[in-house]
C-alpha positions in Angstrom: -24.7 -20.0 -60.6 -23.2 -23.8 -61.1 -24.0 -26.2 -58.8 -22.1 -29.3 -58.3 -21.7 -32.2 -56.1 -19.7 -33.7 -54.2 -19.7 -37.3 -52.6 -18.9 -36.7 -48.9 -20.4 -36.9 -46.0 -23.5 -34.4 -44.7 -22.4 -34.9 -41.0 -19.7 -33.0 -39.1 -16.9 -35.3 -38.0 -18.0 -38.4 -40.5 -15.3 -37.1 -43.2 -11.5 -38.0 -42.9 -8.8 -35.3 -44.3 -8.0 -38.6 -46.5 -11.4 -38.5 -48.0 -13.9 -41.0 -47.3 -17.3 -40.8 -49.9 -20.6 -40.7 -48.7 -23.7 -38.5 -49.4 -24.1 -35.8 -51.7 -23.2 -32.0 -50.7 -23.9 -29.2 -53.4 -20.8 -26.7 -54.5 -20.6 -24.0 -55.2 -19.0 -22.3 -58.7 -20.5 -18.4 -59.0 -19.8 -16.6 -62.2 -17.7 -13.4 -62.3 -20.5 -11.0 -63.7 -22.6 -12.5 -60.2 -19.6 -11.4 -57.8 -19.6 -7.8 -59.0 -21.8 -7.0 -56.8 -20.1 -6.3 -52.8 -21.6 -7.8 -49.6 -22.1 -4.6 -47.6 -24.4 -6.6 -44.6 -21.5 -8.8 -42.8 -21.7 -7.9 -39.6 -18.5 -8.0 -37.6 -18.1 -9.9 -34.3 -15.7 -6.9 -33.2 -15.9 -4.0 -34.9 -12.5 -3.1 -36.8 -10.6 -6.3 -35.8 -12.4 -9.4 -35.8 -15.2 -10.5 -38.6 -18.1 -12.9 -37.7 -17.5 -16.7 -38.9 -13.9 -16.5 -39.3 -10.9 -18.0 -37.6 -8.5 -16.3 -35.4 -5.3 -16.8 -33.2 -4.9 -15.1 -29.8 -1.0 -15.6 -29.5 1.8 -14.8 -26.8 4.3 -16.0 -24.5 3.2 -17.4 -20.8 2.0 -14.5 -18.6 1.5 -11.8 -21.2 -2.1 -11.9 -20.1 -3.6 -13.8 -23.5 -5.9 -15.9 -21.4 -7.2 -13.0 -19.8 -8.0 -11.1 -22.8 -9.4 -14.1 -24.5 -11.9 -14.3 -21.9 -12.7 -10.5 -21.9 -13.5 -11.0 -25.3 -15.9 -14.3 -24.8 -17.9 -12.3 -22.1 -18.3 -8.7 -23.9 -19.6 -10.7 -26.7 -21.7 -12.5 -25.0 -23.3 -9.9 -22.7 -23.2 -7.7 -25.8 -20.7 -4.9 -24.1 -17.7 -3.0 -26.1 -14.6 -5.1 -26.2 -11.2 -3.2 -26.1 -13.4 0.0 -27.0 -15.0 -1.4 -30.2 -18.6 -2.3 -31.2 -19.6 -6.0 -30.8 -22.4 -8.1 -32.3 -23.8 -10.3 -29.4 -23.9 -13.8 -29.7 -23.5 -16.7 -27.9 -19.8 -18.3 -26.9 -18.5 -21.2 -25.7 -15.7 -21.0 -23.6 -13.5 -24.3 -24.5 -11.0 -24.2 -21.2 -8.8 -27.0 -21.5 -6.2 -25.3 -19.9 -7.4 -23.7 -17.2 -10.5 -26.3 -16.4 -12.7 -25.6 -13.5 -10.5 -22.8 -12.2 -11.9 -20.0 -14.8 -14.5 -19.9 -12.3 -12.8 -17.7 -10.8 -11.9 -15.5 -13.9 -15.7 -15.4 -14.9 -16.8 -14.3 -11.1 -13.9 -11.4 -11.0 -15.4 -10.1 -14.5 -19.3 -10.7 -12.9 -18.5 -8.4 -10.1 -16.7 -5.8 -12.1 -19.6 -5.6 -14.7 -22.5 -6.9 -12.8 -24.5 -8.2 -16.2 -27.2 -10.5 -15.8 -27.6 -11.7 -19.1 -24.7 -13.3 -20.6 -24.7 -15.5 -22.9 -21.7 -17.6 -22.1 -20.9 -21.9 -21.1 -17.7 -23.0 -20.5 -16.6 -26.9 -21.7 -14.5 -27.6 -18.5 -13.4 -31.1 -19.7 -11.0 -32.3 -21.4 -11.3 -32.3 -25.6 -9.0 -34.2 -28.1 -8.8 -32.3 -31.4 -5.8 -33.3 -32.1 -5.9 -36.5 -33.6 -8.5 -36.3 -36.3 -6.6 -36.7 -39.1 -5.8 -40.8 -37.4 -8.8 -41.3 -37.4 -9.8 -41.1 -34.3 -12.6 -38.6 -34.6 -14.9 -39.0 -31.5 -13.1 -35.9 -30.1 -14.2 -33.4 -32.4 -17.7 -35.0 -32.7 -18.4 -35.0 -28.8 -17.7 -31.3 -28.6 -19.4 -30.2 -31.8 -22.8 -32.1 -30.8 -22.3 -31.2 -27.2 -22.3 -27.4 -28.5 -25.0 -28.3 -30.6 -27.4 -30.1 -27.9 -26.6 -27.2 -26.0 -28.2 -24.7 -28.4 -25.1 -23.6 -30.9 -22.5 -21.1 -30.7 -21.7 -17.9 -32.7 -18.4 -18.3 -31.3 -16.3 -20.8 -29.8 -12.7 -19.7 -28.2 -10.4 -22.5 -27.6 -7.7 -22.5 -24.9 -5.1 -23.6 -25.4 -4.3 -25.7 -29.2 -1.2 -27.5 -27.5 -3.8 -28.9 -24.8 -6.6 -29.3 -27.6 -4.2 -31.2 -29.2 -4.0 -33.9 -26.2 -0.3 -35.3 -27.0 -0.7 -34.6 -30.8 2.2 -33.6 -32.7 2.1 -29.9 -33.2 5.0 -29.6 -35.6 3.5 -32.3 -37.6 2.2 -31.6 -40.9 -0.7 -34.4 -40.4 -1.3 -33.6 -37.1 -1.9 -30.0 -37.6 -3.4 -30.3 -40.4 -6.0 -32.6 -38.6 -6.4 -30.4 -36.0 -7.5 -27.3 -38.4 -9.5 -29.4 -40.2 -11.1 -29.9 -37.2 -11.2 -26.2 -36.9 -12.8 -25.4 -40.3 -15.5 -28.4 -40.1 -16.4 -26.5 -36.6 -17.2 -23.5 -38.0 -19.1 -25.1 -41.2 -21.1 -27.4 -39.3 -22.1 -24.8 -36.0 -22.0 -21.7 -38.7 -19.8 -19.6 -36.0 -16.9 -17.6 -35.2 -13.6 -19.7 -33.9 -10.8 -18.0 -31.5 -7.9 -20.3 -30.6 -5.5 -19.6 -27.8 -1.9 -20.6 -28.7 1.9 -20.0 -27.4 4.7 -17.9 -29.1 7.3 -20.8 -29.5 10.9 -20.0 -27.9 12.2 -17.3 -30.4 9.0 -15.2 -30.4 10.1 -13.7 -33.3 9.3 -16.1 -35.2 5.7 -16.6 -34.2 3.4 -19.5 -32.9 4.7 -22.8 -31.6 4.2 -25.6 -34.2 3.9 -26.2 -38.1 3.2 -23.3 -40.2 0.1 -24.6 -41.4 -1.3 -23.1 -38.4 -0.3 -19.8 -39.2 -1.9 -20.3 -42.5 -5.4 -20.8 -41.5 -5.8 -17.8 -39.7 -7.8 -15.0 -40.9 -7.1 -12.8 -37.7 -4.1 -13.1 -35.9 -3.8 -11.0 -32.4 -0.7 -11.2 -30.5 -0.2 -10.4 -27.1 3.8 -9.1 -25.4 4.7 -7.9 -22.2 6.0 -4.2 -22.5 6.4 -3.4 -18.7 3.9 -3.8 -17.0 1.7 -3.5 -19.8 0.1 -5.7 -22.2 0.2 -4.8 -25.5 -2.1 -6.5 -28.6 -0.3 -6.1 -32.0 -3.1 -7.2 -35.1 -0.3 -9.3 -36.8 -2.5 -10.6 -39.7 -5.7 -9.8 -40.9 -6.5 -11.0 -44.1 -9.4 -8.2 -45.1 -9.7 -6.0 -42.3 -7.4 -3.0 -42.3 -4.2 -3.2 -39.9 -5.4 -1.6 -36.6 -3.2 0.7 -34.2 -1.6 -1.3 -31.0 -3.9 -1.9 -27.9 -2.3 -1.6 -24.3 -4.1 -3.2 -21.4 -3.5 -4.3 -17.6 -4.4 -6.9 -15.5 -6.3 -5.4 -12.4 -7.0 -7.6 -9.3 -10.0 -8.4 -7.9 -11.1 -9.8 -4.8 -13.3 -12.4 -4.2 -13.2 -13.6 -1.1 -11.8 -14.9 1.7 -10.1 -18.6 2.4 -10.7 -20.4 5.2 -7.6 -19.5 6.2 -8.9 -15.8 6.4 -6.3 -14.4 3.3 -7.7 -12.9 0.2 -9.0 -15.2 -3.0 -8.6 -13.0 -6.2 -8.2 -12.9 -9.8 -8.0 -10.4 -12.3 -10.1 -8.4 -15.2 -8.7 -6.6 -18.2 -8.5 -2.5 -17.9 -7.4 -0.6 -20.9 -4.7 1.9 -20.5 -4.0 5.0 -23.0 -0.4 4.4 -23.2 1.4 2.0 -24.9 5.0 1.1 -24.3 6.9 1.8 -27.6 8.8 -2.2 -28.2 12.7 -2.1 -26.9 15.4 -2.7 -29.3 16.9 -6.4 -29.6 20.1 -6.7 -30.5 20.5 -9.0 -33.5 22.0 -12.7 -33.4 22.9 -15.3 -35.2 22.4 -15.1 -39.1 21.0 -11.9 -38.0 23.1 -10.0 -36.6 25.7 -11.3 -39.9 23.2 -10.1 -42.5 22.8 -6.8 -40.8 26.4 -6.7 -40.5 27.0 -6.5 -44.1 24.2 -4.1 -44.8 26.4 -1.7 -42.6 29.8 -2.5 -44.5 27.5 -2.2 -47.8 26.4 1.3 -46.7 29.8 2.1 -46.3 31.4 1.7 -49.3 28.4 2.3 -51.8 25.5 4.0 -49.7 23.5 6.7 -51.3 22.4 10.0 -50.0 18.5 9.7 -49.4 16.1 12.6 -49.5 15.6 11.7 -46.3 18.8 12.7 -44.8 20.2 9.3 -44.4 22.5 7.0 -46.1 21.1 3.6 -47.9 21.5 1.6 -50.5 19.2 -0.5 -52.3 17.7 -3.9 -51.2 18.9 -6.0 -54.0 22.4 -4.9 -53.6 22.5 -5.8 -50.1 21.0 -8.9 -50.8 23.4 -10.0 -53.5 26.3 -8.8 -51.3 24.9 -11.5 -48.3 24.5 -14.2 -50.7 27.7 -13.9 -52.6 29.5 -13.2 -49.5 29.1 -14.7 -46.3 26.8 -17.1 -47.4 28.4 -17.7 -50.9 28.8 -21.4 -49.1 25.6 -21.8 -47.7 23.8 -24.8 -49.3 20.5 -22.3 -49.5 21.6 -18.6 -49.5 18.6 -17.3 -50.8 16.4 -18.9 -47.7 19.2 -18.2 -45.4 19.5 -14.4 -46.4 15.3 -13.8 -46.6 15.0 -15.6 -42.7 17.2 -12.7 -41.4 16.4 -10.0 -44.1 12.7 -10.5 -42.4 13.5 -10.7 -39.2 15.7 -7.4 -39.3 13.0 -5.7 -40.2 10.5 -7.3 -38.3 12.4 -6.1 -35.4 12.9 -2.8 -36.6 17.0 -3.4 -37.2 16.3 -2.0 -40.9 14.0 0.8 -42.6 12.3 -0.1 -46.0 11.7 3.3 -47.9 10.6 4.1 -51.7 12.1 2.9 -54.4 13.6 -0.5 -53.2 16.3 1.8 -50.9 17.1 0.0 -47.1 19.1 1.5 -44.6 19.8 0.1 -40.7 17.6 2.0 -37.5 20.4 3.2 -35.6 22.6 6.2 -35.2 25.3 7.0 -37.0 23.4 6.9 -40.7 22.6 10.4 -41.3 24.9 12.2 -44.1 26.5 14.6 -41.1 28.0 11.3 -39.6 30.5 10.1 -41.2 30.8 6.2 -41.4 
């Protein structure tokens, strides 16, 4: 093994994302004959879907129940109790609620009584927090709540909720603002050797994933998110950069009461109850470049589809693609990033089937050989 240094600074929160020098820090450069070897003792912080001292993104619209879940999470691992059926490794969390403040009081007293665990392992950071303009400069934020974890005896994991109020007025489609703000995320889990869990918003086409710059997106090692189906909840692992892609989870919200007012009516909140079945994802009809692309794939299949072993007519990708971008984008100043934007979202949706051999063909009746086009 080479070691290296580095001039930077030893203490969280004294280095800029511009780069200021200061003390030494040893890097690391490990050989390929020492990697060889595979690290079988990492322990996961939930078994099957979330590894310990990584970074993940709780994600969803408002009122799909994310803040819920996030909290179900924070208190099964800190009380050491199975969290959406799987294994745990107990630990203790820090509950960052800049959203909801001091009324998750009444979230963590709902899960109390449903549980009735003595030892948990849980503190919740009630005020407000400003991670959100690190990359300014202005780095008293991120240092307050790193040595207020610290003082307070560590973390294994810290779940923050929710970035747009971490943020406190920062930019969230800004390249430099985001990119502060997961710096702040990484130097957190360096300097308090822990698990972080962010809570975040699906922007206003959820099919296109979390509000804000993409940079986001990209420091995620775990992504979970959470649509209504129903009245059902429904968890979709939509990233995971090691683990193995897990099936869909389906919870409820179940409410619980707590009291009474003065007024005599009932105080409640709610806990998370899993349910066996999940609601299978309705159809959306294309739009926009969309609903052009897929369009074409249908004329395409027409006039030069293929019979697939599977029974159906397709054709392959690469002639539908070249039949969108010399067609009805031919005068589109970028066809290629026009066509792959709807080309993924068709089949995120589920518009379009990918099978072997590079072959497409569109999700809806009328495809099979018996019907004609």
């Amino acid at each position: 093994m080479v070691k290296l240094t580095q001039e930077t600074e030893g203490q969280f929160g004294a280095v800029r994302p511009n780069g200021a020098t200061g003390t030494a820090r040893v890097v690391e450069i490990i050989p390929y004959a020492d990697l060889l070897q595979p690290n079988l003792t990492n322990k996961a912080l939930v078994k099957g879907l979330i590894e310990t001292n990584s970074v993940v993104l709780i994600v969803g619209l408002p009122g799909c129940g994310k803040t819920f879940l996030a909290l179900d999470l924070a208190l099964n691992v800190a009380s050491g109790q199975e969290f959406l059926g799987c294994r745990v490794t107990r630990g203790r969390v820090i509950y960052v609620a800049t959203e909801a403040g001091k009324s998750i009081r009444n979230r963590i007293a709902a899960w109390h009584k449903e549980h009735e665990v003595d030892e948990v392992d849980f503190a919740a950071v009630v005020s407000p927090v400003d991670l959100g303009h690190h990359a300014h400069g202005e780095e008293s934020g991120a240092v307050a709540l790193a040595r207020a974890i610290k003082d307070s005896g560590g973390a294994d994991v810290i779940i923050i909720d929710t970035v747009s109020r971490a943020l406190a007025g920062a930019n969230e489609n800004s390249p430099d603002d985001m990119g502060g703000f997961v710096y702040v995320l990484d130097k957190l889990r360096e300097f308090l050797g822990c698990t972080i869990i962010v809570v975040h918003h699906l922007g206003k086409d959820a099919s296109r994933g979390a509000r804000g710059h993409s940079l986001l997106y990209g420091a995620f090692d775990t992504e979970m998110t959470v649509e209504k189906r129903d009245d059902t909840s429904v968890i979709t692992m939509t990233k995971q950069r090691d683990l193995p892609a897990a099936e869909e989870i389906g919870f409820v919200l179940r409410s619980v009461e707590l009291g009474r007012d003065g007024e005599g009516d009932p105080v409640t909140s709610c806990v998370v109850d899993l349910v066996d079945y999940v609601p299978p994802r309705k159809a959306k009809e294309p739009t926009g470049n969309a609903k052009i692309v897929f369009d074409v794939l249908m004329q395409v299949i027409a006039t030069k589809g293929e019979l697939l072993e599977w029974g159906m007519r397709g054709v392959k990708e690469e002639v539908w693609r070249k039949a969108v971008e010399e067609g009805v984008f031919s005068e589109h100043r970028n066809a290629r990033d026009a066509w792959k934007k709807a080309h993924d979202r068709l089949v995120r949706d589920d518009h379009v089937i990918r099978g072997e051999g590079g072959y497409v063909w569109p999700a809806v009746a009328g495809t099979r050989d018996d019907v004609p086009f």
